[in-house]
C-alpha positions as CSV (number, residue, x, y, z in Angstrom):
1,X,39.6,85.9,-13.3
2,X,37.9,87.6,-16.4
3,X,34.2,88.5,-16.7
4,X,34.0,85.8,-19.1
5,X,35.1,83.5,-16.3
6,X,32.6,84.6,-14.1
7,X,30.1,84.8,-16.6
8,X,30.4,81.2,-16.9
9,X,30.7,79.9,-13.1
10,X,27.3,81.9,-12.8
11,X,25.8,80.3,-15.9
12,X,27.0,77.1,-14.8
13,X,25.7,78.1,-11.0
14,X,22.3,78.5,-12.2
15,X,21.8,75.6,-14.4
16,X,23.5,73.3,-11.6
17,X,20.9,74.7,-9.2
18,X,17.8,74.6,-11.6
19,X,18.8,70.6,-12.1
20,X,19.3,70.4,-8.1
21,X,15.8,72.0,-7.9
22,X,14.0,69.9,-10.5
23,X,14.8,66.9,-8.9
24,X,13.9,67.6,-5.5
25,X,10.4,69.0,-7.3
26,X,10.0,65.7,-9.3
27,X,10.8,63.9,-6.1
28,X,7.6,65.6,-4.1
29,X,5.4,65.5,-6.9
30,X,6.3,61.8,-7.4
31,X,6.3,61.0,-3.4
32,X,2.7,62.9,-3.4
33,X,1.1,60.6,-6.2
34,X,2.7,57.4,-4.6
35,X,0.8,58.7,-1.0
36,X,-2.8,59.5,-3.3
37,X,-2.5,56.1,-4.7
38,X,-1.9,54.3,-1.7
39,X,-4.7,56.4,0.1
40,X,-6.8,55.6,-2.8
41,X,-6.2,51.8,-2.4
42,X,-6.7,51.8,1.6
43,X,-10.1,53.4,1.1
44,X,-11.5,51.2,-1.7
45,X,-10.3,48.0,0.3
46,X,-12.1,49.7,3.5
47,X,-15.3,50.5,0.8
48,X,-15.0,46.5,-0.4
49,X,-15.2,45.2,3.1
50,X,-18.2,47.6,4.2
51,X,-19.5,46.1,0.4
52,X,-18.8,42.4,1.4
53,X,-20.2,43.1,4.7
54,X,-23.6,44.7,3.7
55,X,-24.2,42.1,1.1
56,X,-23.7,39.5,4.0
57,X,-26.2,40.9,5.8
58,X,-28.6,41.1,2.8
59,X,-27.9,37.1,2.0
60,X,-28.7,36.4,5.8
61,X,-32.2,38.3,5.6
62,X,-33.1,36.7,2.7
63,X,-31.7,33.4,4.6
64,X,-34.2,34.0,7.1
65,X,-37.3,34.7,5.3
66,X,-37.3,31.8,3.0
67,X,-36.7,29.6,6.7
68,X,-40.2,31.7,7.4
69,X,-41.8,30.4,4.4
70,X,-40.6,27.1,4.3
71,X,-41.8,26.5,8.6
């Protein structure tokens, strides 16, 4: 083998590698965004239930005080 040969294994070493490790980088930073989102989405359900729930209660006061004029 000639330096040129090795010359060009390592150059073909190091851009096979940097691919290899973009991938696996694009992979995390895609499987992190796809975990935020779906955190994102539990919470606001869990915030439009409490929401639901509140407003509920608020419809069932006001229930009960027109009953208290109406007696």
């Amino acid at each position: 083998m000639t330096g040129t040969d090795i010359g060009t294994l390592a150059l073909a070493a190091v851009a096979v590698l940097g691919c290899i490790s973009s991938v696996l980088l694009l992979a995390f930073r895609v499987g992190r965004l796809t975990g935020m989102t779906e955190a994102r989405m539990a919470h606001s359900e869990a915030d439009r239930t409490r929401i639901w729930q509140a407003i509920g209660a608020l419809v069932s006061k006001v229930d009960r005080h027109i009953e208290g004029h109406r007696m």
